[in-house]
N, C-alpha and C positions, 0 to 999 in steps of 0.2 A: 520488817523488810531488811535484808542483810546489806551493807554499806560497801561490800567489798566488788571487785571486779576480778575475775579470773581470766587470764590470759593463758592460751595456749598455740604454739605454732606449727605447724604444717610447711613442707614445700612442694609445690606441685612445679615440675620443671626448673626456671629463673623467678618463680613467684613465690614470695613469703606472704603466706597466710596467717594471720593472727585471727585467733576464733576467739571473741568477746564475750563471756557471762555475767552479766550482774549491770551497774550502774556505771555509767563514765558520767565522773561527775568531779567536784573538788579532792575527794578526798583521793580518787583513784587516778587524776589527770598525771600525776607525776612518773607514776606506774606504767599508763600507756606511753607515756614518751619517753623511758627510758627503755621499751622492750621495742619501741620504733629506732629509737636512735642502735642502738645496740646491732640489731639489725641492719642500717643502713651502713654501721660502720662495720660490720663483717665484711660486706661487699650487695648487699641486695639491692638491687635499683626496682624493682615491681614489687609493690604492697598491694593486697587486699585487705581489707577488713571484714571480719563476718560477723557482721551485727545478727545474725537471728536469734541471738538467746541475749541482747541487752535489754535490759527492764524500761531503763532511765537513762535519757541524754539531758543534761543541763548544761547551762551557756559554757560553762568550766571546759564540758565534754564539747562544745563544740567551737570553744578556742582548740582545745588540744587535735581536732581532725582537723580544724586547718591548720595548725603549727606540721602536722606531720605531713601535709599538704606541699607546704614551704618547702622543706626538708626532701622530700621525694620527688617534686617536678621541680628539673632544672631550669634558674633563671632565663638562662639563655634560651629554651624551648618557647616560653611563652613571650618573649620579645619578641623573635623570629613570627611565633603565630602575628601577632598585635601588628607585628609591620606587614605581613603580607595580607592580613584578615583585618580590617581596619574595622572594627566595630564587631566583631563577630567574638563569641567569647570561646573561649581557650575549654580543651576540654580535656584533661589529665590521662595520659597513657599508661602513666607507670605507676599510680597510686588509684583504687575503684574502692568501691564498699559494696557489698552483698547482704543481700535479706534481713533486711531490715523491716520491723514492723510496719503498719499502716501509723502507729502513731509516731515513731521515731524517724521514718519517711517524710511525714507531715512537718516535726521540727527543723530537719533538715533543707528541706522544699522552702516553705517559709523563713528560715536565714538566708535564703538566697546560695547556701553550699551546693546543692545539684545543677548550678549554673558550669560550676568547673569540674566538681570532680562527680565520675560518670557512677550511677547505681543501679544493679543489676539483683532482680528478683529472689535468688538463689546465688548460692555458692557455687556449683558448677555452670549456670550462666556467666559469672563475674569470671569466672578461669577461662572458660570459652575467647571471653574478648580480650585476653593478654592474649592468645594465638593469633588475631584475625590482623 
């Protein structure tokens, strides 16, 4: 099994696509966060993810989606939700993930991540709901 992750980007409109191959894991977490941050500090404020071709997500992999979580939803946005949605959880505008496997869906579902940030069956679904 190859250790590596391939990152490649896309823009479709204001949305930076990063299209995932291989494993987000320890060895590759640094990787993705410097091809997010890098991106965020060009000027991108809407990130997709296109999980359809990752292998492997481990805890590594999913510290580093919610680090870019942090990073892409503005503090200020999920205050404002929290004060006016009192109990109601926050659901990310500017940052989604796309097509992801049934098993990598499963990891994510069970850490509790698709409470905030919203996942969409396919990559042109996830593009669809930055327009809506």
């Amino acid at each position: 099994m190859d250790n590596t992750l391939t990152i490649t980007k896309s823009m479709e409109g204001n949305t930076c696509v990063l299209h995932l191959a291989g494993r987000i894991d320890g060895q590759s977490e640094s990787t993705l966060m410097k091809s997010a941050q890098d991106e965020h500090n060009a000027g991108a404020r809407y990130l997709l993810l296109d999980l359809s071709q990752v292998e492997m997500l481990t805890s590594a992999g999913l510290r580093i989606i919610h680090l870019i979580y942090k990073l892409f939803t503005p503090k200020a946005d999920v205050e404002e939700w929290e004060k006016n949605h009192p109990g109601e959880p926050y659901k990310s505008t500017y940052y989604k993930l796309a097509g992801a496997s049934p098993e990598i869906y499963y990891i994510l579902n069970i850490a509790g991540f698709l409470r905030n940030i919203p996942i969409y069956a396919d990559l042109q679904e996830g593009l669809r709901s930055f327009k809506s």
